[in-house]
N, C-alpha and C positions, 0 to 999 in steps of 0.2 A: 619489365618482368625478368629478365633476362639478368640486369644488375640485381634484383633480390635473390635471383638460384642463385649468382655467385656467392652471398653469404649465408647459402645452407649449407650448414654441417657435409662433410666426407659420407658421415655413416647413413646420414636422412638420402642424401643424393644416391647414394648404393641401392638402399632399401628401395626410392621410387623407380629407378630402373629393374632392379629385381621386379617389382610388382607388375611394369607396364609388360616386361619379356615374359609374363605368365598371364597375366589378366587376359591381355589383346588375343594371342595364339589359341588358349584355352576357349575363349567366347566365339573363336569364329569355328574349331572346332564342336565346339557345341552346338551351333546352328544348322551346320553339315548334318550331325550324327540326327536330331531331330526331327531336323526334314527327313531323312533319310528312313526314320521308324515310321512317320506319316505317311512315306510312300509306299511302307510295308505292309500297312496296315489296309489301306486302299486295295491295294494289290489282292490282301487275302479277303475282303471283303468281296470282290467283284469274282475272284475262284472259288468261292462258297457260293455264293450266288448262279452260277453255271451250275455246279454240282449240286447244288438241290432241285436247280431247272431239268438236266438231263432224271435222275429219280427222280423226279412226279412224271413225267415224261413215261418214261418206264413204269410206274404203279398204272395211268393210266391207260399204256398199252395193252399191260397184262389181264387188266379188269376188261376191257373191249374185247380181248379173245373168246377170255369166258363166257363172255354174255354171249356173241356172236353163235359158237356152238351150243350155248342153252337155248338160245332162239331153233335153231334148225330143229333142236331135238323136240320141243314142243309143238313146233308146228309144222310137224311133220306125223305126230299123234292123232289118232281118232280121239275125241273126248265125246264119250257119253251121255246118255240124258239120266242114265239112272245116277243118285248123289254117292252112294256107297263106291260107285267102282269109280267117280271122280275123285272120290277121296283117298283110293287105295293109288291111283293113277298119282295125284300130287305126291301125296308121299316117296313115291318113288324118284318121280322129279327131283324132290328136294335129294336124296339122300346119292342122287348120279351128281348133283351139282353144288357140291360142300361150299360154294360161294353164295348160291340163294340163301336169304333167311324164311322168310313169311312168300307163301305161293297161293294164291288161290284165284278162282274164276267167279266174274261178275257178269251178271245180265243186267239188261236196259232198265230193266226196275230196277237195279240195286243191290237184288238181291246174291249174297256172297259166298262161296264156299271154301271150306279152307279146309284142311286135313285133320287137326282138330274140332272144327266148330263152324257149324252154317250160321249166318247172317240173313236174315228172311223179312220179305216186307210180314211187319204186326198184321195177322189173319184178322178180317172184317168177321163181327158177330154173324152166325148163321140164322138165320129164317127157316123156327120151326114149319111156316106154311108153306113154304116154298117147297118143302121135302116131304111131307106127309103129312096130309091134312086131319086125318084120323088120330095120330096120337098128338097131333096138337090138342085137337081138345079133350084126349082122357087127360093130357098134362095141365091143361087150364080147370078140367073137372077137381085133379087134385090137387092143386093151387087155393084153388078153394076152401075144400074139407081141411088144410092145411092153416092157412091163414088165418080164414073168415071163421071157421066152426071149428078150428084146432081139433078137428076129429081126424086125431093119425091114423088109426087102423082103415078108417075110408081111403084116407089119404094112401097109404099102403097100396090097400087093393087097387086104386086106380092108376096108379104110378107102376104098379106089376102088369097090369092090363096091359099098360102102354109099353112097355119093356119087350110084352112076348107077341105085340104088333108090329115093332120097330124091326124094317128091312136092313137096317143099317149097321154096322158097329157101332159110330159113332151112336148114334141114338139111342141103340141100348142099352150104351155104357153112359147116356145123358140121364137114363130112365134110372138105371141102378144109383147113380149115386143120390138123386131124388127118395129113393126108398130109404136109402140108408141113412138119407138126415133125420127122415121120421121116423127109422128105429133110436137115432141117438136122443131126440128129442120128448118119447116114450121113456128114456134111460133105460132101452134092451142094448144097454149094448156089447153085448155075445152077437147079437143078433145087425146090431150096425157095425162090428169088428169084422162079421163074416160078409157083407155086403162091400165094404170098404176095401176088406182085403181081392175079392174079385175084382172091383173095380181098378185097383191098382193095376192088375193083371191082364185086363182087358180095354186099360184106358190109355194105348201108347202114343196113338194119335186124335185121339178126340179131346174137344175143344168145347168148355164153355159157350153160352150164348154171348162173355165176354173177352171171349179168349183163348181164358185160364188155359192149359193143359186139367182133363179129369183128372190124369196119374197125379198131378201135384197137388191139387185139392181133394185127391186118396189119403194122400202120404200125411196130408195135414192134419188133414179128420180123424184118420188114424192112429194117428201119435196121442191126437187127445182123450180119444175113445182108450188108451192103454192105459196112459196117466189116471183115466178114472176108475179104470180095473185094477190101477197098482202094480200092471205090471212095467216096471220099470225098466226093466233088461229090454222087452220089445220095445217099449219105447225110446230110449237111446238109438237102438240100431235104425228103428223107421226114420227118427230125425236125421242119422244121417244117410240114410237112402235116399231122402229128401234134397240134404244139404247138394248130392250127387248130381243128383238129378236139374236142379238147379243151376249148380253150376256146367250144366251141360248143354241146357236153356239159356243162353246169355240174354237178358234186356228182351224174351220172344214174346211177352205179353205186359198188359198196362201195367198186374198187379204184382210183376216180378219184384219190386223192390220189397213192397211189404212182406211177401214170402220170403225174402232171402234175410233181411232182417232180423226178421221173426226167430225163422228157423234156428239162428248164428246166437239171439239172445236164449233161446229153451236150451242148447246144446251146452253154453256158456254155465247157467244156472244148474242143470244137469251135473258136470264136471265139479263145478266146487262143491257141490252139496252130495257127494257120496264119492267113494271110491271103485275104480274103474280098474279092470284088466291092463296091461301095458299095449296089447294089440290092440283093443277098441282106442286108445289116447292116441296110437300112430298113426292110424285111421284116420281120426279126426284132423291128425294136423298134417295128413299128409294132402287131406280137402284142403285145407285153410291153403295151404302151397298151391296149390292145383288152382284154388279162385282164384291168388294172387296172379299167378301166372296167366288164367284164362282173362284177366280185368283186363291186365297189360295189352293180351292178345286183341279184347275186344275194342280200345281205346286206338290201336291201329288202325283196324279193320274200319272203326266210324270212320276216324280220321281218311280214309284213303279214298273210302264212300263219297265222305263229301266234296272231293278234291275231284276225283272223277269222275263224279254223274254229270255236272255240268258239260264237262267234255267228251262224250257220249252225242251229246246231241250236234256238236262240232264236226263229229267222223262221220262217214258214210254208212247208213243204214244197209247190213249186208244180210242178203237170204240165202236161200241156195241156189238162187237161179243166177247169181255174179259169180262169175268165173275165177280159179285163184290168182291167176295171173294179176287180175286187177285189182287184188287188195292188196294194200300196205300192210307187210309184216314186218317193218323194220323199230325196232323194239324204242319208244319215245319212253323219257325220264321226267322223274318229276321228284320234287326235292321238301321232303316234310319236315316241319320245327315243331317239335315239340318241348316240355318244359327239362328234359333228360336233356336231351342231345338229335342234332339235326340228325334225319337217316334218307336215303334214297333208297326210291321205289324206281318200277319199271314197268309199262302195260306195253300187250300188243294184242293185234286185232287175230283172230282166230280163224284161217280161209273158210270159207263154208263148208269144202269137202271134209273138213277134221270136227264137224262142231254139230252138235242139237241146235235145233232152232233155240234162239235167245242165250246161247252161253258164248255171247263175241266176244269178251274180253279179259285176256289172262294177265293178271296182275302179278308181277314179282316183288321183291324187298332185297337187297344189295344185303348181305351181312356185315353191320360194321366190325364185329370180330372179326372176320374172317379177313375183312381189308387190316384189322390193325393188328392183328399176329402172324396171319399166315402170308400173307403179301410183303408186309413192312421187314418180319424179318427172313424174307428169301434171300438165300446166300448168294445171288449172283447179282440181288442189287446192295449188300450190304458191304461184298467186296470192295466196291468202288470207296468208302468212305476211310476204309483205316481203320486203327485200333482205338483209338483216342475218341473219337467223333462218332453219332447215335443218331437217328431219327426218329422224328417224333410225329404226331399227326394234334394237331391244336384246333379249337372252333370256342372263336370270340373270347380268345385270346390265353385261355385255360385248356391242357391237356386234358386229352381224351384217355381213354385207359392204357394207350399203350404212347412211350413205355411208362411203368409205374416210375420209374426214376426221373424222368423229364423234368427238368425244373422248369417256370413262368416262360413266357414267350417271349417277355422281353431279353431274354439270358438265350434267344437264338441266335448262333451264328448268320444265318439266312433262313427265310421262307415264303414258298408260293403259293398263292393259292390253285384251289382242282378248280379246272376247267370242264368235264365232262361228270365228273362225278363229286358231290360233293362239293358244290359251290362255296358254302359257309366252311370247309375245312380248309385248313393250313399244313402245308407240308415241309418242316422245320429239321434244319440240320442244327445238332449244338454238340457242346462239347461233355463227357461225361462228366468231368469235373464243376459243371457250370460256367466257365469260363466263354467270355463274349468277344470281338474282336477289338471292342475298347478296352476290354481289361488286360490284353495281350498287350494293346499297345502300351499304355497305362503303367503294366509294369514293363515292359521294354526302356520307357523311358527314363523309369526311376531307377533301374539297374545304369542306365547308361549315364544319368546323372546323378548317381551314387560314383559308379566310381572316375566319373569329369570330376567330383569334387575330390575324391581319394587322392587320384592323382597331384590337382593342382595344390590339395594340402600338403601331400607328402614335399613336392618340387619348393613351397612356401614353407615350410617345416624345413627342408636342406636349406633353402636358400638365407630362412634368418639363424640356421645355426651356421652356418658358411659366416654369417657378417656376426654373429655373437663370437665365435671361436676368432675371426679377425678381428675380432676389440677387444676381446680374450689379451691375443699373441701382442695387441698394441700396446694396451695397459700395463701388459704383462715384459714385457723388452724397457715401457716407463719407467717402470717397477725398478728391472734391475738395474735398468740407467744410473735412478737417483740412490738406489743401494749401494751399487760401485761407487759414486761421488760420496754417499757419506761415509760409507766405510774407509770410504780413504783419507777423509775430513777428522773419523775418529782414530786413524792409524795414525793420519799424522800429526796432532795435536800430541798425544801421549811421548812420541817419539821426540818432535821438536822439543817438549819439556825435560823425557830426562836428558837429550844431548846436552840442553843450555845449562841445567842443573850438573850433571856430570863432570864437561868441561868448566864452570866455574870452581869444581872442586879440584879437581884435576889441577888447575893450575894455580892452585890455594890463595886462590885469591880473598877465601872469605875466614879470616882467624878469628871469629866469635865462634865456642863451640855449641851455643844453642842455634847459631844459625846453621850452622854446618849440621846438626843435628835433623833443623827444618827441612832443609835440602836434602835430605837423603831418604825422609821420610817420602816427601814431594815424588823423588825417583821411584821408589819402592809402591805409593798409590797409583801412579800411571802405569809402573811396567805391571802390578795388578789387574788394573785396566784394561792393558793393552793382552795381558793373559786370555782374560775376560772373553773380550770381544772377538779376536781367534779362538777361541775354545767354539763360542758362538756357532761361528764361519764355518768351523769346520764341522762342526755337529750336524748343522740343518747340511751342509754338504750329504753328513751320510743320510742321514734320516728323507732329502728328495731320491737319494738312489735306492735306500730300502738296502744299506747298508749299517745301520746304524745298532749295536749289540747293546744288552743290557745284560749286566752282573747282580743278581736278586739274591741276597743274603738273610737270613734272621737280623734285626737291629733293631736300637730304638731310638724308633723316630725322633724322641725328643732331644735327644742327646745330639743328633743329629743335625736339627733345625739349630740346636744352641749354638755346637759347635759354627756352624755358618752365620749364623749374628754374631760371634765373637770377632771373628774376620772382619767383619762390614761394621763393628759397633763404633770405635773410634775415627773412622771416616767420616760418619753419621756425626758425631758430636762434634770431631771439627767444625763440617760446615755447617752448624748451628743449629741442629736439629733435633726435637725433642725426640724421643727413642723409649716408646712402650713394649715392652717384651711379657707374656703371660704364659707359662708354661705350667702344666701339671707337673704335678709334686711325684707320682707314678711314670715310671717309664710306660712305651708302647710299645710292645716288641712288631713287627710286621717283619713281610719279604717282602723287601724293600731292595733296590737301587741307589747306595746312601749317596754317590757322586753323581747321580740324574738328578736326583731329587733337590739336591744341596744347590746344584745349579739352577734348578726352577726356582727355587726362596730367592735366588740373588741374582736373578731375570728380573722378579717380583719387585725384591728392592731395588734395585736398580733402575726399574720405571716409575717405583714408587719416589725415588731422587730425584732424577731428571722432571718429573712433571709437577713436583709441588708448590714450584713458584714462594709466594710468600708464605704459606701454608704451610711451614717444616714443620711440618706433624708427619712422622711412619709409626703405626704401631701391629705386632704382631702379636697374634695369641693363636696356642696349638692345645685340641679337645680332643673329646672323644665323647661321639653321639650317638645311638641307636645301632653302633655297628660299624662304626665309620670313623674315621681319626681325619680331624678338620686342620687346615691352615690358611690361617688366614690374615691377609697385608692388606692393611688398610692407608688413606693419605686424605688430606685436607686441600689435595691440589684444585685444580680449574672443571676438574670431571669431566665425562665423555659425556657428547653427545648423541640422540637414538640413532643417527643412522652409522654413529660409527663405532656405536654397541654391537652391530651385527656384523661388522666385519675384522677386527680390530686381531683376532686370529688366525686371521687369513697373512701366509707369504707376502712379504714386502710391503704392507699395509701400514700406513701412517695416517693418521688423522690429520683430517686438513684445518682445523682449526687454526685460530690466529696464532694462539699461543704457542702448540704443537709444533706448529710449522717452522719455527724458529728452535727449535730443539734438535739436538742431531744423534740418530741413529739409525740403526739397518734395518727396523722392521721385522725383526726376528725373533725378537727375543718371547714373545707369545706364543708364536709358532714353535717353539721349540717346547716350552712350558706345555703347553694343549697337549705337544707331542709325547714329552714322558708323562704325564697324570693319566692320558687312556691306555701307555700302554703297561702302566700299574694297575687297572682297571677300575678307574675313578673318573671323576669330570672335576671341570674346573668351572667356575661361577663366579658372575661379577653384576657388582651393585654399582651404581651410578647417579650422581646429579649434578646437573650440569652448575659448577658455582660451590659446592658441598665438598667434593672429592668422589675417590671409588674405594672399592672392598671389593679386593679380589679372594677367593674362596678356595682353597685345592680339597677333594672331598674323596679319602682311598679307603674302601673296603679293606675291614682288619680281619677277615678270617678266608680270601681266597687265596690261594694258594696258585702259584705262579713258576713255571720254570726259566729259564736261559733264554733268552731270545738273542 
């Protein structure tokens, strides 16, 4: 292995040390830096994780407090037997304790009281015989003349009989609405509007034999008995008297739904079908809000019913003769799913000295707004997080309303779950921006191996232009190696000719005078030559130091190019070569350089000499095209080949061909040619085939104008 490195290349063996001094250092650098974001990343995960431990920590402290003082303050209250002042007493409760939502007291039946709305065991039908055996049967009398003999006015008197016998409200207001179905059914109804309407009046607590409230099977009858008077304005308002009253009544008897139905489609059909005040329409929908609200309210209240009856019979049955000391009043939780969102509840047992018989047990509601606005955003648990980073409160795996900004839970920085409150909730630090601790890292690492690759590019970018620019300086010291040797190859041939030509004249040794003739011509073509080729030398001399002047005159060009084939034409015929010259019959006048230029045509032919081999063919022709005055030296030599069409302008540059290579010059003379055509502001252009010849091309704008350089 060892003998095949020795026969790679200088530049190959550069380059793979270059590579391995950056590859090796760079790669082990890079495994450092990566580990080293890994442990960053770790680090901030396991500090997120504390800091959302210590806040839940604290949300749940703060919550303990509040309850703890709402516990004292409640049971330390007298609560009442009458419903009215329990209800004015809760209210109060709730509005000292901005953290309760829903407050109310349950008895051992079940039955519930809240500040808006009692919950009641469904009242069992009452037993006319049971109450008064007397208007039982004027009511069965006129059940009768009712029914059986549809004789209303009997039915009437016997139903008024039993009305002004009945010791009871309820029963009188049972007796009155009895009358007034058999005014309606008569069609008196003035006469069942004024029955009905008393009954409303007088029926706030009585109760069907099925239930019903009388006030709502008033309010119903009523509406219809208006509808059939046409009076429509009263009946809109009684429907919603009705609708009121109903939803004031949550679920308290069998036939609630049919009435609340009912009610909601007459009121519906009502509304489209005439046009109404603005204040009766707000009215309406400010019921329809009020049900939505009360449904909510009553869909808790079951819910909580059912969740703690059962456990009711777990606790210790307390009267007034247990003393407070021995009841538990420390406040037990219980944790409700509903199809919204989980919420916690809270009961405690009620000492006997503060309670009515049967009101043991006061139920609270945690407010979950109140945990996720006015807890979540307390300043002195928000301080701990910084400006950057947010807390959120999550449950089954989607935020809760606060904050509305929160993105998905998988986009938490860390989260715990509540341990005293709130089981099913998540208490979730992230970042405002969305940003996760893999995304930190994620880009941490793509900054870091962006710029590992920057780096190692830019040091691989120095390092191959380092060994480009040293095979630059190599080629380039070649270059003038074999320029010095030919230049001095073409100095001396010219020289050793005219010496040996001179001295044999010199010493007349040759008395032919055509011969002596040939020989002087011979002196005169080299010392041309040898003009030549120093003119050359010294030219591209000035032109690499950006010394090089040009003289721009009015001329024309054709006279120009002539004059310079006149020079070079009998050289050309000597050494046996056909000689095409094409000139327009028109002068060109341009600003022109006519001894730059002169010297580029006889660069031109002069490589067109040197390279044509058997091919002594040169031919020149000078145009004028679109704007442009063309020159162009053509030859039948051996041609260029592609790769050395692309450099063949370039300094010291010689074609390595077979041919070429046996031809001796400096490499210059293109270079010099490129050099005046741009800076006449023209290009030069060449054709090629390898075995054909070439056409080289000078191509100068005839109307720019040009000063001194």
């Amino acid at each position: 292995m060892l003998k095949q490195f020795k026969h790679i290349s200088a530049k190959t063996k550069i380059l793979i040390f270059a590579l391995l001094l950056i590859i090796i250092p760079s790669g082990f650098l890079g495994f450092l830096g990566f580990n080293s974001i890994e442990d960053r990343g770790l680090k901030l995960k396991e500090n997120y994780r504390g800091l959302v431990q210590l806040l839940k920590d604290k949300l749940e402290g703060s919550l303990l407090s509040l309850e703890k003082s709402f516990l004292q303050d409640i049971t330390s209250q007298y609560w009442d037997q009458d419903v009215n002042t329990i209800q004015h007493q809760l209210d109060q409760t709730q509005e000292q304790h901005p953290f309760i939502g829903d407050i109310f007291i349950m008895d051992a039946e079940g039955e519930m009281i809240h500040p808006d709305v009692i919950l009641e065991a469904k009242p069992e039908a009452q037993s006319l015989q049971s109450i008064q055996a007397g208007i039982k049967e004027s009511i069965d009398s006129g059940e009768r003349s009712e029914f059986v003999n549809r004789d209303y006015p009997a039915a009437i008197r016997q139903y008024s009989q039993a009305m002004e016998q009945a010791l009871s409200p309820q029963l009188r207001s049972y007796a009155r609405m009895l009358v007034a179905r058999c005014y309606f059914k008569m069609k008196n109804y003035q006469k069942a509007e004024e029955q009905y309407t008393r009954l409303v009046e007088e029926g706030e607590i009585a109760r069907s034999s099925d239930g019903t409230p009388l006030k709502i099977i008033g309010l119903s009858q009523l509406s219809e008995t208006y509808a059939l008077l046409e009076q429509d304005q009263d009946k809109y308002h009684t429907l919603l008297e009705l609708y009121g009253e109903l939803i004031a009544l949550p679920e308290s008897f069998d036939s609630y739904d049919f009435y609340l139905q009912n009610v909601k489609n007459e009121l519906n059909q009502i509304t489209q079908s005439q046009d109404w005040d603005k204040s009766d329409l707000d009215r309406l929908e400010n019921l329809r809000e009020e049900e939505a609200a009360q449904f909510e309210r009553v869909l808790t209240l079951r819910s909580v019913q059912r969740a703690l009856l059962p456990r009711l019979d777990s606790l210790r049955v307390i009267d007034s003769n247990v003393p407070d000391a021995s009841v538990d009043v420390t406040g037990r939780h219980l944790v409700q799913n509903s199809d919204r969102s989980p919420y916690q509840i809270g009961y405690v047992l009620l000492p006997p000295s503060k309670q009515q018989t049967g009101r043991q047990v006061l139920v609270y509601q945690i407010d979950k707004e109140f945990v996720l606005t006015e807890l979540l955003s307390d300043t002195e648990i928000n301080a701990n997080i910084g400006n950057n980073l947010q807390l959120g409160i999550y449950s089954e795996e989607e935020p809760l309303a606060y904050p509305s900004t929160a993105p998905p839970s998988p986009q938490a920085l860390s989260s715990v779950v509540f341990t005293q409150f709130f089981p099913s909730w998540r208490l979730a630090l992230f970042d405002k921006k969305g940003k996760t601790v893999e995304h930190t890292v994620r880009k941490e690492k793509q900054l870091y191996g962006a710029a590992l690759v920057g780096i190692f590019s830019i040091i691989l970018i120095g390092a191959i232009m380092t060994l480009r620019a040293a095979v630059h300086e190599a080629e380039a010291a070649r270059l003038k190696s074999e320029f010095v040797s030919n230049v001095s190859h073409e100095l001396k041939t010219p020289l050793a000719l005219i010496r040996l030509f001179g001295e044999t004249l010199e010493l007349d040794q040759v008395k032919d005078p055509r011969q002596r003739k040939k020989f002087s011509r011979i002196i005169a073509r080299e010392s041309q030559r040898l003009s030549h080729l120093i003119e050359n030398v010294l030219d591209f001399s000035k032109i690499d130091s950006g010394r090089k002047e040009y003289q721009f005159e009015e001329a024309d060009l054709v006279k120009v190019v002539s004059s310079t084939l006149e020079a070079y034409k009998f050289y050309l015929l000597d050494q046996g070569f056909e000689f095409v010259v094409s000139l327009p019959q028109k002068p060109i006048i341009m600003h022109i350089d006519k001894d730059a230029l002169s010297q580029a045509v006889l660069n031109l032919l002069d490589n067109a000499e040197k390279y044509s081999k058997e091919g002594k063919y040169i031919g020149v022709e000078v145009s004028s095209r679109d704007g442009e005055a063309w020159i162009s030296v053509e030859d039948r030599g051996p041609g260029i080949s592609e790769p050395s069409l692309k450099r063949i302008f370039d300094q010291f540059y010689r074609s390595g061909d077979d041919f070429t290579r046996d031809v001796q010059g400096s490499g210059l003379g293109l270079t010099i040619v490129k050099h005046i055509v741009e800076r006449h502001g023209g290009e030069i252009m060449v054709e090629s085939e390898v075995g054909q010849g070439s056409r080289f091309t000078i191509k100068l704008p005839m109307k720019e104008e040009r000063g001194v350089h």
